[in-house]
C-alpha positions as CSV (number, residue, x, y, z in Angstrom):
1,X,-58.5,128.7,118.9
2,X,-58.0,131.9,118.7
3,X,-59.7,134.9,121.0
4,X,-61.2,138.6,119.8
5,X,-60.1,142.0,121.1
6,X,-63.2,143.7,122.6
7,X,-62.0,147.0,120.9
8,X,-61.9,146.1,117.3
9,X,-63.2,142.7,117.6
10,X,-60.5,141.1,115.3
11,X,-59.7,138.1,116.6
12,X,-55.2,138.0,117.2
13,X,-55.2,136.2,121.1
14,X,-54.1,133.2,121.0
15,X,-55.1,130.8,124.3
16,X,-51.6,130.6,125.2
17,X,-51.8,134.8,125.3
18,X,-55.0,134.9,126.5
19,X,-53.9,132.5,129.9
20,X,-51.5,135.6,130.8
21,X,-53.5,138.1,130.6
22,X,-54.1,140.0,133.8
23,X,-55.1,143.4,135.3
24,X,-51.3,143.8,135.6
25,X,-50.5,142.7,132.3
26,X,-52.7,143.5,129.6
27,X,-52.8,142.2,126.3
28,X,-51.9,144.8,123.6
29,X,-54.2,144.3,120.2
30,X,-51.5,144.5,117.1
31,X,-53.9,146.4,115.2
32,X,-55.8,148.7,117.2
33,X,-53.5,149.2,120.0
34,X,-56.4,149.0,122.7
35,X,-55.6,147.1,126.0
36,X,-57.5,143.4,126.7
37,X,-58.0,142.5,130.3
38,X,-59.6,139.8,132.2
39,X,-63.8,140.3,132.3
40,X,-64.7,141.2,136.3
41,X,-67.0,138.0,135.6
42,X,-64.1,135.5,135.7
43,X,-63.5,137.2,139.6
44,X,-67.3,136.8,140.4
45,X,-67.1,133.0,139.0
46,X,-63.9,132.5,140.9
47,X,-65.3,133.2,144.4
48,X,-67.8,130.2,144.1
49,X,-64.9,128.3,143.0
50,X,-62.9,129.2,145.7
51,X,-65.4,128.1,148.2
52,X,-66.5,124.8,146.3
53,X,-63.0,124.0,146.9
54,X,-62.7,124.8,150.4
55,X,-66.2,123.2,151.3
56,X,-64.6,120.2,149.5
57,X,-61.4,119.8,151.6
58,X,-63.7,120.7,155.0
59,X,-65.9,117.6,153.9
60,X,-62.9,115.5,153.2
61,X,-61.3,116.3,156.6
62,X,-64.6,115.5,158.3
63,X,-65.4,112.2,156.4
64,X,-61.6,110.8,156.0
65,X,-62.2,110.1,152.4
66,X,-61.1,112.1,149.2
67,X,-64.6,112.0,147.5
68,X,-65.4,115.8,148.0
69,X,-62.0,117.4,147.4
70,X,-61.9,115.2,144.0
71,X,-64.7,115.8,143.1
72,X,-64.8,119.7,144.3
73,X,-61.4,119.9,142.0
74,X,-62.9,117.9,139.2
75,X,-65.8,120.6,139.4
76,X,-63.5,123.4,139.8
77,X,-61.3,122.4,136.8
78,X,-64.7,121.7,134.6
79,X,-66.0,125.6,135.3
80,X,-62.4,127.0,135.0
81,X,-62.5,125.4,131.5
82,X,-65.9,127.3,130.7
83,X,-64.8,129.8,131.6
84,X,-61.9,130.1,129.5
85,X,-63.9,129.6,126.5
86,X,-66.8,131.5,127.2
87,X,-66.0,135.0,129.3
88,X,-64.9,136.9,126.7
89,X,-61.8,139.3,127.1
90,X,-62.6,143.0,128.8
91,X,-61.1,146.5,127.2
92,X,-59.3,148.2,129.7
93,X,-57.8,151.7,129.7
94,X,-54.0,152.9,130.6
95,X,-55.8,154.4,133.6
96,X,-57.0,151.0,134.9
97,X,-53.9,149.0,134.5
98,X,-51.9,151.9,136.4
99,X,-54.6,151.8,139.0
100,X,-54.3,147.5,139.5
101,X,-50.1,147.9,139.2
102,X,-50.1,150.3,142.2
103,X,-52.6,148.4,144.0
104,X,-50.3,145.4,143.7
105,X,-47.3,147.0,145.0
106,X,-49.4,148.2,148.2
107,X,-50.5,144.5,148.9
108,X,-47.4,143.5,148.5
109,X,-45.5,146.3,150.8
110,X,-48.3,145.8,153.2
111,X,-47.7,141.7,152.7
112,X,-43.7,142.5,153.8
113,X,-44.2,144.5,156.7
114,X,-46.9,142.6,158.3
115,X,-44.5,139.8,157.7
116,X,-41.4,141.7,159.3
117,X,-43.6,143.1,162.1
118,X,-44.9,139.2,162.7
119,X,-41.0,137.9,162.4
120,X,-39.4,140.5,164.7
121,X,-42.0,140.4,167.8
122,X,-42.3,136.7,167.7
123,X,-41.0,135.2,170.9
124,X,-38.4,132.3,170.9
């Protein structure tokens, strides 16, 4: 199974490519050069994921049985597959990728100080 580059729509991505591909790291097309990305509609189809998930667990800790968070995984795995063979791959510009790489290294500086502050005033 192979995957198509939204700029020149030649298809080069192979799934094993196409499962690392992130804002951060782009895939590069071999022939055209342009940048492939992850669709914003794989975010938008996470965040229901992400709370089927959660409202699974919350049901399991309330009924002491692992029916919901099972089946909430099952459910989650079943739409991640979908999704993987049906939201096609985004272009994305130099511009972007620069844009999602600095945002990253603010989360994660912000991530190490609150972490240091949280650490250092923490009362033994």
């Amino acid at each position: 199974m192979t995957f198509a580059c939204p700029t020149c729509k030649q298809h080069f991505y192979s799934w094993k490519r196409v499962l690392r591909v992130s804002a951060v790291t782009p895939a590069r097309c071999p022939v055209c050069g342009g940048l492939a990305g992850p669709s914003w509609w794989k975010v938008v189809i996470f965040i229901p994921v992400l709370l089927l998930v959660m409202a699974g667990l919350i049901v399991t800790l309330l009924w002491r049985t692992w029916v919901p968070v099972t089946a909430a995984l099952a459910a989650a795995c079943a739409i991640g597959i979908l999704q993987f063979r049906y939201v096609p791959l985004a272009a994305m510009t130099a511009r972007e990728v620069f844009l999602h790489r600095v945002s990253l290294v603010v989360l994660l500086v912000g991530l190490a100080g609150w972490v240091t502050y949280e650490l250092s005033t923490k009362t033994v």
